[in-house]
mmCIF file of the N, C-alpha and C atoms, coordinates in Angstrom:
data_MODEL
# 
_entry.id   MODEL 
# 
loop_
_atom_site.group_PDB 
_atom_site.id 
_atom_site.type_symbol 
_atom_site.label_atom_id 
_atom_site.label_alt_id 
_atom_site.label_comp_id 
_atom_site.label_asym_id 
_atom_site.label_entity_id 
_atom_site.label_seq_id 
_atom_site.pdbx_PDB_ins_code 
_atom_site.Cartn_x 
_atom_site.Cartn_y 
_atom_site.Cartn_z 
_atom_site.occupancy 
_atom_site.B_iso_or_equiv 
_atom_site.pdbx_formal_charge 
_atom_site.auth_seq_id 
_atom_site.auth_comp_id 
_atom_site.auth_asym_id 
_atom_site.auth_atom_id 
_atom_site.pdbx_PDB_model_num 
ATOM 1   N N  . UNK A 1 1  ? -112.647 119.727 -126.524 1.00 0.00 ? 1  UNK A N  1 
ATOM 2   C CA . UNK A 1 1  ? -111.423 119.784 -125.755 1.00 0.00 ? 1  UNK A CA 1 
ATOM 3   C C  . UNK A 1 1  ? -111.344 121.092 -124.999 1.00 0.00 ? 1  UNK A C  1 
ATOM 4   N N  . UNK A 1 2  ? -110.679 121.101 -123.922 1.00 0.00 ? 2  UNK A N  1 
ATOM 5   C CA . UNK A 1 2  ? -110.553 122.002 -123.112 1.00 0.00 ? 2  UNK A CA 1 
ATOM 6   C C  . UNK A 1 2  ? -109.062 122.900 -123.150 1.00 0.00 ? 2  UNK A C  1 
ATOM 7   N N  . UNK A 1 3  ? -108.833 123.588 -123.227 1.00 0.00 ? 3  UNK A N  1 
ATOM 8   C CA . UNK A 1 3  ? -107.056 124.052 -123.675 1.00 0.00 ? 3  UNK A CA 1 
ATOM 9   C C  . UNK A 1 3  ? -106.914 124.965 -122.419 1.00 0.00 ? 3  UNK A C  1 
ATOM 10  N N  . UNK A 1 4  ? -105.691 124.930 -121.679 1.00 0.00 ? 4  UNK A N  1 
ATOM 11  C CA . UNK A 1 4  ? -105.281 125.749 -120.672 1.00 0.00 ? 4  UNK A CA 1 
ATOM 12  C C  . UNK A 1 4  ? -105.147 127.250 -121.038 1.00 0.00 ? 4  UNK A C  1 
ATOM 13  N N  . UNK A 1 5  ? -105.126 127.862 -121.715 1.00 0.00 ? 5  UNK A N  1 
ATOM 14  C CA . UNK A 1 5  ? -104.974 129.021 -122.329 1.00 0.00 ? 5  UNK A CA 1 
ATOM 15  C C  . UNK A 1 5  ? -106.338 129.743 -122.353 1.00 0.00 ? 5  UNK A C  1 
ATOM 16  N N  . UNK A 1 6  ? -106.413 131.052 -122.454 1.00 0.00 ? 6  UNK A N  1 
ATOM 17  C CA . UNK A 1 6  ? -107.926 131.782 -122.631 1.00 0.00 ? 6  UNK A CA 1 
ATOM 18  C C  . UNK A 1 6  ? -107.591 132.804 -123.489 1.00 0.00 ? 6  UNK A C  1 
ATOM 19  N N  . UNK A 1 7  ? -106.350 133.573 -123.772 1.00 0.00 ? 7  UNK A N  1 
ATOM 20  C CA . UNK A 1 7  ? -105.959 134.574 -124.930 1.00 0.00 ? 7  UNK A CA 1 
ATOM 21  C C  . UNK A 1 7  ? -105.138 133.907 -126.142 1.00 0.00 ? 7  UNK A C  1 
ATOM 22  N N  . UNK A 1 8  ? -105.719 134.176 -127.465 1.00 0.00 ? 8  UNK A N  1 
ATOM 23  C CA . UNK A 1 8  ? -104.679 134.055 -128.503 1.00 0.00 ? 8  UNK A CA 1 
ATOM 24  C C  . UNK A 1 8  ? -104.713 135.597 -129.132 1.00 0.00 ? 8  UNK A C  1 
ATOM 25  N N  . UNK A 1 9  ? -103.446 136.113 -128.782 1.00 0.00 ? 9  UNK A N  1 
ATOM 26  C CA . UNK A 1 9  ? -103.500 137.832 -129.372 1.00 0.00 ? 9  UNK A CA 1 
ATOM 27  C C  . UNK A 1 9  ? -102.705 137.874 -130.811 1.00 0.00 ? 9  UNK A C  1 
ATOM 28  N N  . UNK A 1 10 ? -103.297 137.831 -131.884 1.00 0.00 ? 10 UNK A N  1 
ATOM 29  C CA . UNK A 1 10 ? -102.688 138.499 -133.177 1.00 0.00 ? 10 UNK A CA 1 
ATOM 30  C C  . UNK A 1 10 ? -102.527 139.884 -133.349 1.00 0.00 ? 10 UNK A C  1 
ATOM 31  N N  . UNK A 1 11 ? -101.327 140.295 -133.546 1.00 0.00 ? 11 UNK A N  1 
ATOM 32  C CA . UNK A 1 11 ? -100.550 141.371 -133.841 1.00 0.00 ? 11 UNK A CA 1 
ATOM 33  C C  . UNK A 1 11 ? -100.679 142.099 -135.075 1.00 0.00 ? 11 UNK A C  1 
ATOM 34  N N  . UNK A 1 12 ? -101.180 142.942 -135.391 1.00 0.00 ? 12 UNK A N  1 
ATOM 35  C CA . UNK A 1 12 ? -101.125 144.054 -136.953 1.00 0.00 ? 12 UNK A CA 1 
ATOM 36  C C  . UNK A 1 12 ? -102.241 143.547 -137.142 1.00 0.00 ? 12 UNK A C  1 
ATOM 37  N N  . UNK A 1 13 ? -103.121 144.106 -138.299 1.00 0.00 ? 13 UNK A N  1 
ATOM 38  C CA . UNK A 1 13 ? -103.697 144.401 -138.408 1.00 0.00 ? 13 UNK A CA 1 
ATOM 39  C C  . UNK A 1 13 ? -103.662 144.733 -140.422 1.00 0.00 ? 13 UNK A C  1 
ATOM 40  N N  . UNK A 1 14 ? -104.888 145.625 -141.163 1.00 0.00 ? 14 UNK A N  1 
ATOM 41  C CA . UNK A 1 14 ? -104.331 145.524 -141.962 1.00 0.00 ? 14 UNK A CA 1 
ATOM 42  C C  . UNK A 1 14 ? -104.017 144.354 -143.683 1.00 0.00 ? 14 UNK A C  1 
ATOM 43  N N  . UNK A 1 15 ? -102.678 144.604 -144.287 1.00 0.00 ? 15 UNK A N  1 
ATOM 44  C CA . UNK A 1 15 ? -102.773 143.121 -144.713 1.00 0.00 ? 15 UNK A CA 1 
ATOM 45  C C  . UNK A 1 15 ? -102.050 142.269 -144.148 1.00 0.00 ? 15 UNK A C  1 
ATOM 46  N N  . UNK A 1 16 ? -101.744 142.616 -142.727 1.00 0.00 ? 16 UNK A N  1 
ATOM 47  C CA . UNK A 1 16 ? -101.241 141.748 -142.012 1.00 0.00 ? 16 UNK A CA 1 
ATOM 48  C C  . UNK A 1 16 ? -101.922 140.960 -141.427 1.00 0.00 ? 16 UNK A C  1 
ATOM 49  N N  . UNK A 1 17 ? -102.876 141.053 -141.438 1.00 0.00 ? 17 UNK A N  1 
ATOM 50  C CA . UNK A 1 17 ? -104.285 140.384 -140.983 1.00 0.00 ? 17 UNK A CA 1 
ATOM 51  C C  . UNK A 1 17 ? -104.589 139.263 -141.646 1.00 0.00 ? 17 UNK A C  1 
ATOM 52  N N  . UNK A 1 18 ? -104.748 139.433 -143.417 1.00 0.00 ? 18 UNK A N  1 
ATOM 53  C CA . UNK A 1 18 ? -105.030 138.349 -144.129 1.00 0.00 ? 18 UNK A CA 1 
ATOM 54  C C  . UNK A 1 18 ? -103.823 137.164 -144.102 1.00 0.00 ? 18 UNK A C  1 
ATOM 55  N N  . UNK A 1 19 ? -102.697 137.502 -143.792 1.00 0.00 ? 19 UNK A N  1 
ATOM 56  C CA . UNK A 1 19 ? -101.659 136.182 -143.588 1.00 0.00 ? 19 UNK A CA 1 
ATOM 57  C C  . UNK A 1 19 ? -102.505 135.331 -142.453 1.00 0.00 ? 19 UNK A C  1 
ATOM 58  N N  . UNK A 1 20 ? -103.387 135.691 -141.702 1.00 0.00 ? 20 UNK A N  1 
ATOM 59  C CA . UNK A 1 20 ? -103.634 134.380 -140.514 1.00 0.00 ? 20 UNK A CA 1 
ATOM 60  C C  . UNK A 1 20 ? -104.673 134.046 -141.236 1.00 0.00 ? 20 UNK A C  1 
ATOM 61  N N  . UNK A 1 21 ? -105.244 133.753 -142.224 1.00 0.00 ? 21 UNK A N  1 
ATOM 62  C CA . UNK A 1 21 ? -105.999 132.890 -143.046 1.00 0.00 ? 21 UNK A CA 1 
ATOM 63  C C  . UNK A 1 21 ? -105.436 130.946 -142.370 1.00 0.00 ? 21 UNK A C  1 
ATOM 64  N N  . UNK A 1 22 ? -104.645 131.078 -142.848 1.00 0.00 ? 22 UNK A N  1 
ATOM 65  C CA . UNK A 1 22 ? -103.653 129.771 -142.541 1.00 0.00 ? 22 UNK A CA 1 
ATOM 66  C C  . UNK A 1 22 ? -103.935 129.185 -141.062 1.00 0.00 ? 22 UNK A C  1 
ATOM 67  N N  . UNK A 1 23 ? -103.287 130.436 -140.284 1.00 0.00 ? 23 UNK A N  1 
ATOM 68  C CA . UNK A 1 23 ? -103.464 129.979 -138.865 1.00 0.00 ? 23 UNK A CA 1 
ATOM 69  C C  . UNK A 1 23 ? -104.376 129.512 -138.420 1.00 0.00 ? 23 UNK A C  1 
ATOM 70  N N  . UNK A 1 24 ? -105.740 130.612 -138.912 1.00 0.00 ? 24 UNK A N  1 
ATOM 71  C CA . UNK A 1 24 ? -106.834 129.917 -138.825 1.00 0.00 ? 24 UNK A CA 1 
ATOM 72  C C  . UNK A 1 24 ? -107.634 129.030 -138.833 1.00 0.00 ? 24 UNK A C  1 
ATOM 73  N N  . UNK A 1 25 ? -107.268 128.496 -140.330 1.00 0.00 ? 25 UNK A N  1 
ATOM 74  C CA . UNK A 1 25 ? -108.303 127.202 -140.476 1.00 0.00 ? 25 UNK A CA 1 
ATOM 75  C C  . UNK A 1 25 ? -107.406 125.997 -139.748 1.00 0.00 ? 25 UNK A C  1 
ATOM 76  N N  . UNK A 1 26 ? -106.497 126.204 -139.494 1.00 0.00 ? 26 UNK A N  1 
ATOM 77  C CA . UNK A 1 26 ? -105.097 125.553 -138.534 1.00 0.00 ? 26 UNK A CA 1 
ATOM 78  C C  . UNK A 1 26 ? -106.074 125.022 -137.141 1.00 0.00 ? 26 UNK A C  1 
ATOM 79  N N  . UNK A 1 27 ? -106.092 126.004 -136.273 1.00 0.00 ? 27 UNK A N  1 
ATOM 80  C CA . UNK A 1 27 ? -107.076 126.262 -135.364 1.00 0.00 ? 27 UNK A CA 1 
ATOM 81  C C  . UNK A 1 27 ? -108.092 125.764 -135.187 1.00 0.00 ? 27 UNK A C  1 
ATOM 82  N N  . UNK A 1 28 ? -108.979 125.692 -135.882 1.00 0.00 ? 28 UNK A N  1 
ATOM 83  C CA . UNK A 1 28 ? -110.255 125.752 -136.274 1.00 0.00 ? 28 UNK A CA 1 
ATOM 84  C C  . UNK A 1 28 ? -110.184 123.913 -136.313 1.00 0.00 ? 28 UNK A C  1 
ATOM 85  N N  . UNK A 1 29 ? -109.482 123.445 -137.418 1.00 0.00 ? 29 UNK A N  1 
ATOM 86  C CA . UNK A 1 29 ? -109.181 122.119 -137.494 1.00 0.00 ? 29 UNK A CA 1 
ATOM 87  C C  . UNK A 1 29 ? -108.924 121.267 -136.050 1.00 0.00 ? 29 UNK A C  1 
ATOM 88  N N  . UNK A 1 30 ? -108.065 121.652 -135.534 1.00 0.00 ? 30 UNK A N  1 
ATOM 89  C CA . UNK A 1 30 ? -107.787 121.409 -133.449 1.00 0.00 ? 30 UNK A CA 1 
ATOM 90  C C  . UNK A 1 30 ? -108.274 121.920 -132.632 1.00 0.00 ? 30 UNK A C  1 
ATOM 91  N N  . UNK A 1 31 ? -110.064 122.733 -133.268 1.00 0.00 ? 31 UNK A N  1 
ATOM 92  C CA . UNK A 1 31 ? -111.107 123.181 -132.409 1.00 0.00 ? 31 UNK A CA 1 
ATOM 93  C C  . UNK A 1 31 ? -110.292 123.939 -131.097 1.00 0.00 ? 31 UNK A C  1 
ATOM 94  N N  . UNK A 1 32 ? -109.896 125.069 -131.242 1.00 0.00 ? 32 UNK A N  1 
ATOM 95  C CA . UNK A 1 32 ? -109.299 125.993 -130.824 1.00 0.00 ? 32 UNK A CA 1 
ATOM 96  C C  . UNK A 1 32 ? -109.600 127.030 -131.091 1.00 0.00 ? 32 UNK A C  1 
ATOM 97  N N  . UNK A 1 33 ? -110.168 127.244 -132.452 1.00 0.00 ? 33 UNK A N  1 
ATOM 98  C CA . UNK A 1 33 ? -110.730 128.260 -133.364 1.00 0.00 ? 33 UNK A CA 1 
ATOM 99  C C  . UNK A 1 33 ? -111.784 129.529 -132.307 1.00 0.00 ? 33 UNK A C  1 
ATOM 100 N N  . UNK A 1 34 ? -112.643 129.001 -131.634 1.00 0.00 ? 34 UNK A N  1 
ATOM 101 C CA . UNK A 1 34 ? -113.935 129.684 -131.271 1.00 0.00 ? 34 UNK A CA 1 
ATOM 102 C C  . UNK A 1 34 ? -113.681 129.690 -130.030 1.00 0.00 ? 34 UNK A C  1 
ATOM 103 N N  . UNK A 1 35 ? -112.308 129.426 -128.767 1.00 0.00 ? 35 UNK A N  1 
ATOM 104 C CA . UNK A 1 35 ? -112.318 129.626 -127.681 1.00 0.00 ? 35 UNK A CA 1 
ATOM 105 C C  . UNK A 1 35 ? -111.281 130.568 -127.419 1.00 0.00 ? 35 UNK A C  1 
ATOM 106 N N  . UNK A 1 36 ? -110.038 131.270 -128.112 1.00 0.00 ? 36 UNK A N  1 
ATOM 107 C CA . UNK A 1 36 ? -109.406 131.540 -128.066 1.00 0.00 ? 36 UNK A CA 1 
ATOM 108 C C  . UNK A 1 36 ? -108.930 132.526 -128.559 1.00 0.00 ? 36 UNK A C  1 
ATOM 109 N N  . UNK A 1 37 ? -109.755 133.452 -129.294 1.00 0.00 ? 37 UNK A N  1 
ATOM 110 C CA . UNK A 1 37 ? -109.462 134.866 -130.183 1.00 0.00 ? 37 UNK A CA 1 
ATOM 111 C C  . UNK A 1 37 ? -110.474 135.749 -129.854 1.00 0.00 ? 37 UNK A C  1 
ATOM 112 N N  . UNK A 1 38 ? -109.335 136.660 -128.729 1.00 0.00 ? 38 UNK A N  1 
ATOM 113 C CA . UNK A 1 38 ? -109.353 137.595 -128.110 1.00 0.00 ? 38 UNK A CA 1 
ATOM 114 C C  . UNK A 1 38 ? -108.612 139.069 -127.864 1.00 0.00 ? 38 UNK A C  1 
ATOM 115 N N  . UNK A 1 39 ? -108.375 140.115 -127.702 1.00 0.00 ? 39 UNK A N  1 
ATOM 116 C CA . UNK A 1 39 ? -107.695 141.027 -127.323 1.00 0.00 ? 39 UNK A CA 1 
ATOM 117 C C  . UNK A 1 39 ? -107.451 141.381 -129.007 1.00 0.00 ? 39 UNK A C  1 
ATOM 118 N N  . UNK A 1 40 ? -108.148 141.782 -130.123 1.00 0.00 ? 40 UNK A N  1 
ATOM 119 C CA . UNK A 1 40 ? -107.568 141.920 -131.525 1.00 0.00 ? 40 UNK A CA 1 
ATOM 120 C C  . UNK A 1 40 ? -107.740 143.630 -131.952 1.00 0.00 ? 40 UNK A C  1 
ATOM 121 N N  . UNK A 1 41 ? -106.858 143.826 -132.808 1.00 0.00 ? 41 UNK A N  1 
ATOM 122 C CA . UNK A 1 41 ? -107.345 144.699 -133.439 1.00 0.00 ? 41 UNK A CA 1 
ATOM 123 C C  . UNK A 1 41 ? -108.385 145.413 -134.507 1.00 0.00 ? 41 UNK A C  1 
ATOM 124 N N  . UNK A 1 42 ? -109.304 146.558 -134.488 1.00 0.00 ? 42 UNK A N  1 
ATOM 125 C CA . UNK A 1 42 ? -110.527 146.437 -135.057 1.00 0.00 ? 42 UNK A CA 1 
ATOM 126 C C  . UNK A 1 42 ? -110.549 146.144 -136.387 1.00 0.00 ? 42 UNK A C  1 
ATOM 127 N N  . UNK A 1 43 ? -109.681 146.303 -136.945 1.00 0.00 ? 43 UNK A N  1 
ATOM 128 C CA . UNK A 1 43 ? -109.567 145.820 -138.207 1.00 0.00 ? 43 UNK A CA 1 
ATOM 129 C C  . UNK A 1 43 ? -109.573 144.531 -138.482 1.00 0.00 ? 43 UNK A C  1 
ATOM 130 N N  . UNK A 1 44 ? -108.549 143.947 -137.514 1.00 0.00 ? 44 UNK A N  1 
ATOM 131 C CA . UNK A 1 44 ? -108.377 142.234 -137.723 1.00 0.00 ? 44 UNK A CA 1 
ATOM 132 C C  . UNK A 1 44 ? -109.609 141.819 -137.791 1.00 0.00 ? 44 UNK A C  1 
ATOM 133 N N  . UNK A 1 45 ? -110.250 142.601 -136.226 1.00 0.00 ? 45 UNK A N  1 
ATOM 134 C CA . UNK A 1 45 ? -111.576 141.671 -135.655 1.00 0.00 ? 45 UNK A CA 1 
ATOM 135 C C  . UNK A 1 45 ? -112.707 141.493 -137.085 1.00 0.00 ? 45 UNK A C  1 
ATOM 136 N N  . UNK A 1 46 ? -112.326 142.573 -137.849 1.00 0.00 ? 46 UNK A N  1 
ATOM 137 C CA . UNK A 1 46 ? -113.500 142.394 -139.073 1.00 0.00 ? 46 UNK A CA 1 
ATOM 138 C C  . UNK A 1 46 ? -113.034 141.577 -140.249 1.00 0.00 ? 46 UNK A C  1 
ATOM 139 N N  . UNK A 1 47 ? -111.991 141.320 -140.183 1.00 0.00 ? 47 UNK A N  1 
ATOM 140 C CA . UNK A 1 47 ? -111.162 140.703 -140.901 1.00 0.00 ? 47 UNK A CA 1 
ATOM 141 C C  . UNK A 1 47 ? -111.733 139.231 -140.526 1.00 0.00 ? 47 UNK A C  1 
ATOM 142 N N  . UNK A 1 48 ? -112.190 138.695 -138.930 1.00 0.00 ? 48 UNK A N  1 
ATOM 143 C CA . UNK A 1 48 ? -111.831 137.480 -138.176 1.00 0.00 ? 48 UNK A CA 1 
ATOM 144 C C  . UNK A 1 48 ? -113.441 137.389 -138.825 1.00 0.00 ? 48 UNK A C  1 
ATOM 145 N N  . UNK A 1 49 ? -114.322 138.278 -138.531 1.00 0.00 ? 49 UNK A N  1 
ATOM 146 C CA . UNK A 1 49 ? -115.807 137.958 -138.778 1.00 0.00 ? 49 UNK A CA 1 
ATOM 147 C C  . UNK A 1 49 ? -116.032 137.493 -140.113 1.00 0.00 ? 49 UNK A C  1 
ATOM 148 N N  . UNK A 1 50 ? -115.407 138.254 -141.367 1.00 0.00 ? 50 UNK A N  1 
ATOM 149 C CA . UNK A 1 50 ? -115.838 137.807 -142.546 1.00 0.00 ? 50 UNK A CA 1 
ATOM 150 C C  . UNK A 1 50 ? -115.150 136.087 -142.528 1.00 0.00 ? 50 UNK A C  1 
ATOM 151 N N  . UNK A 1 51 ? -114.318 135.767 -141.249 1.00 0.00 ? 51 UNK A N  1 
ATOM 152 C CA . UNK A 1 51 ? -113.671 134.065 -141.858 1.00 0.00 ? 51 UNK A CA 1 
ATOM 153 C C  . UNK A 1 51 ? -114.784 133.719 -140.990 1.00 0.00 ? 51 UNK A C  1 
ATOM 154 N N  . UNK A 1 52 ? -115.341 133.795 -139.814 1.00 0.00 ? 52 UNK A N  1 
ATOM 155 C CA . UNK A 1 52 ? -116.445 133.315 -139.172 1.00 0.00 ? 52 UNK A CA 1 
ATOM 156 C C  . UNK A 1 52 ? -117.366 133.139 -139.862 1.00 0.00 ? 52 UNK A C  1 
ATOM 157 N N  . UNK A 1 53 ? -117.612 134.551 -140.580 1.00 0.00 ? 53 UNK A N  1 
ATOM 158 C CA . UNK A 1 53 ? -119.190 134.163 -141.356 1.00 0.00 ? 53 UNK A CA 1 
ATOM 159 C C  . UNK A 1 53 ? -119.114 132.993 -142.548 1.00 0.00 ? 53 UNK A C  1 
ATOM 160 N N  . UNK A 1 54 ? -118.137 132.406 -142.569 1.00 0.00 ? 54 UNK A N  1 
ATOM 161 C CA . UNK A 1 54 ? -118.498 131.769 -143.730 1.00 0.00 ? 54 UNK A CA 1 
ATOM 162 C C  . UNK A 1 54 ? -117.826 132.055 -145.136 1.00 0.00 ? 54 UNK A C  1 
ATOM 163 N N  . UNK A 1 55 ? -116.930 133.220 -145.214 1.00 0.00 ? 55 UNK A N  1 
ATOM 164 C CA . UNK A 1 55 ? -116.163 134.003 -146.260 1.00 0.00 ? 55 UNK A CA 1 
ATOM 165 C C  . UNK A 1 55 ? -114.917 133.378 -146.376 1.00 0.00 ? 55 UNK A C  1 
ATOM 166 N N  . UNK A 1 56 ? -114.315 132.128 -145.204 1.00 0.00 ? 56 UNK A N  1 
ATOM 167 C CA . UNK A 1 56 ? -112.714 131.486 -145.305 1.00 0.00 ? 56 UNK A CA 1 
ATOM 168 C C  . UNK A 1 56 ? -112.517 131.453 -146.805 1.00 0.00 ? 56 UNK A C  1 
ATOM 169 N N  . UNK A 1 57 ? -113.273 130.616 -147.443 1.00 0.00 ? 57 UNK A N  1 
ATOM 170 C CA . UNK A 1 57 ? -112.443 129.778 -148.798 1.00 0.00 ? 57 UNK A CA 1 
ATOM 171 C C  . UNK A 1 57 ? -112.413 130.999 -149.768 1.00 0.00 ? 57 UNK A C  1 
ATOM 172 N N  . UNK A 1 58 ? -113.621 131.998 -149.562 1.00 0.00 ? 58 UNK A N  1 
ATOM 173 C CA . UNK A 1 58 ? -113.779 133.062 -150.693 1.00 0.00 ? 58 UNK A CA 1 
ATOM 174 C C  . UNK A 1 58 ? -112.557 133.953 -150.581 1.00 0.00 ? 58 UNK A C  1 
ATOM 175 N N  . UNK A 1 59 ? -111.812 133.921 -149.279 1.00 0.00 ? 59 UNK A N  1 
ATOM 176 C CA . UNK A 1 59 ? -110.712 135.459 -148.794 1.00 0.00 ? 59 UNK A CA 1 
ATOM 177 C C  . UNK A 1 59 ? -109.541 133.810 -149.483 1.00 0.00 ? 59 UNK A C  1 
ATOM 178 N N  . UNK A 1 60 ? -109.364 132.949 -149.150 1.00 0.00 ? 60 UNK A N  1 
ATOM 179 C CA . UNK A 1 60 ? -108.186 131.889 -149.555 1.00 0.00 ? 60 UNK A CA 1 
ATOM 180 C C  . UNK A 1 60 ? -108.690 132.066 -151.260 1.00 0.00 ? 60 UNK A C  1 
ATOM 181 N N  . UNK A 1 61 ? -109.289 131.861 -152.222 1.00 0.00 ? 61 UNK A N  1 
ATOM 182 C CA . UNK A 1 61 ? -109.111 132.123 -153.525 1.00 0.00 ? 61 UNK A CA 1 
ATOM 183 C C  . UNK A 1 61 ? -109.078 133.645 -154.357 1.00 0.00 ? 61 UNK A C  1 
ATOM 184 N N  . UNK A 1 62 ? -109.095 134.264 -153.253 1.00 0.00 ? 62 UNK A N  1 
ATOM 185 C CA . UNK A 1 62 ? -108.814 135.368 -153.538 1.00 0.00 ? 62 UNK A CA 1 
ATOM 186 C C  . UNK A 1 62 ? -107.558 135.647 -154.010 1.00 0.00 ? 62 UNK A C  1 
ATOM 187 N N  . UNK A 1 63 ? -106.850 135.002 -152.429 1.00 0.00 ? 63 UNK A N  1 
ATOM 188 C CA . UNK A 1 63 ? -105.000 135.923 -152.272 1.00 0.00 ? 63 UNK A CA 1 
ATOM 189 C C  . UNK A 1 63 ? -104.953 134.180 -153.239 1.00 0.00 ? 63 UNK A C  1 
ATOM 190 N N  . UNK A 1 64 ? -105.153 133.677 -153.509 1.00 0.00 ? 64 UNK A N  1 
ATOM 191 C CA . UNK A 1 64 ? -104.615 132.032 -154.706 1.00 0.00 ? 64 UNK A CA 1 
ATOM 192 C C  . UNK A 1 64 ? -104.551 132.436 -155.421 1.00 0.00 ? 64 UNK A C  1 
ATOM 193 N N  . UNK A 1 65 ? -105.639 133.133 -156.166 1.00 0.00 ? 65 UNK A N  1 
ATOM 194 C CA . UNK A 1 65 ? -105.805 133.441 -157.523 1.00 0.00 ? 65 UNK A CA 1 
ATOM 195 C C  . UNK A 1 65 ? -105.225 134.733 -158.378 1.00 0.00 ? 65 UNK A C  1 
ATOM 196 N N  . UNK A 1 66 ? -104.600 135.413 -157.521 1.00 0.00 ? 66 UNK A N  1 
ATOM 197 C CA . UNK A 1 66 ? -104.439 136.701 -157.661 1.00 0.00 ? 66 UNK A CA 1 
ATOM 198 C C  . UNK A 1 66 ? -105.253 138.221 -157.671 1.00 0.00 ? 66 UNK A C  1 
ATOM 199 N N  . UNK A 1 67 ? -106.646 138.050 -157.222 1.00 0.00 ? 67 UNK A N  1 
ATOM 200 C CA . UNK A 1 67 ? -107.612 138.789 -157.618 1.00 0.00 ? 67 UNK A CA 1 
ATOM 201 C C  . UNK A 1 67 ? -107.257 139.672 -156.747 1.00 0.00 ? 67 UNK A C  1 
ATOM 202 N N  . UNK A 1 68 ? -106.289 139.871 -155.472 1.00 0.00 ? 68 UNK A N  1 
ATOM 203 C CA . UNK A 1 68 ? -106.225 141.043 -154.235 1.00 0.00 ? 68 UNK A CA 1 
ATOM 204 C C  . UNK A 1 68 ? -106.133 142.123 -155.409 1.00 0.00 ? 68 UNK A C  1 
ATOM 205 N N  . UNK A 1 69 ? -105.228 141.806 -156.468 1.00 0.00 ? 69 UNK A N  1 
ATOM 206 C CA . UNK A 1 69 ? -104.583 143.466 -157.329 1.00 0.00 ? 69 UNK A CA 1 
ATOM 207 C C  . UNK A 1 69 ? -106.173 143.994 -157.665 1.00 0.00 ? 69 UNK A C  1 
ATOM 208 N N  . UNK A 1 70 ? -107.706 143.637 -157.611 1.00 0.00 ? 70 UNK A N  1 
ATOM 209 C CA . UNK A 1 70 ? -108.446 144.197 -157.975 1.00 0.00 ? 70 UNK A CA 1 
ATOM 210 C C  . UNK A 1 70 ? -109.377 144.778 -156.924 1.00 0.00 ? 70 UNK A C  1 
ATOM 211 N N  . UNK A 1 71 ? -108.917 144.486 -155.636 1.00 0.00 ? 71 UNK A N  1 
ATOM 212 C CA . UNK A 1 71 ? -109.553 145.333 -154.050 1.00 0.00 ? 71 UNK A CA 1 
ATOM 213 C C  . UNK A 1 71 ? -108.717 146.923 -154.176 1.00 0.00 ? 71 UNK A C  1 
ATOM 214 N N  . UNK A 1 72 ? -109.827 147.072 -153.438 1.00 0.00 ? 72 UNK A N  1 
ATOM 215 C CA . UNK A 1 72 ? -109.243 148.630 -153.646 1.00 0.00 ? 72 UNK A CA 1 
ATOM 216 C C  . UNK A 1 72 ? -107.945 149.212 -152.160 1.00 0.00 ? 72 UNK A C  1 
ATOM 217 N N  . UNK A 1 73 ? -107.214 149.630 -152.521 1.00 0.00 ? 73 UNK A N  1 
ATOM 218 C CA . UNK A 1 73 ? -106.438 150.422 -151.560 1.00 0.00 ? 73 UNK A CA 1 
ATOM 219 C C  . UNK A 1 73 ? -106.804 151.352 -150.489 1.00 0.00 ? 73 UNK A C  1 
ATOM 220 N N  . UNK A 1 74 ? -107.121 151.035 -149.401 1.00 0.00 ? 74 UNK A N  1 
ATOM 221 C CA . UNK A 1 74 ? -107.926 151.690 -148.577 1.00 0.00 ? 74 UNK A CA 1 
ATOM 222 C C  . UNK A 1 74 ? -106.830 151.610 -147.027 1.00 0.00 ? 74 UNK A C  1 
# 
């Protein structure tokens, strides 16, 4: 599909970042995912790569399970 749009800009960064888990696979599902995430912050953007590479379900049982209290504070 083709979508009229060429920017989707997410805002913060951070652990504000891991809330678009959701949005994402949202996206991704209405193949929107890989044409449209652009203009981000560097943090997000590494945030966006580990869901690209293949890390989605591992970062979603993470914040499920409770294991964030054992990442470190950085």
């Amino acid at each position: 599909m083709n979508y009229p749009f060429e920017n989707l800009v997410f805002e913060g960064g951070g652990i504000k970042g891991i809330g678009y888990v959701g949005a994402l696979e949202y996206l991704e599902t209405v193949k929107i995912y890989y044409q449209a995430l652009k203009g981000l912050e560097i943090c997000l953007q590494e945030q966006l790569q580990l869901l690209i590479s293949g890390f989605k379900r591992e970062i979603n049982n993470i914040w499920q399970t409770g294991r964030e209290r054992i990442l470190p504070n950085i």
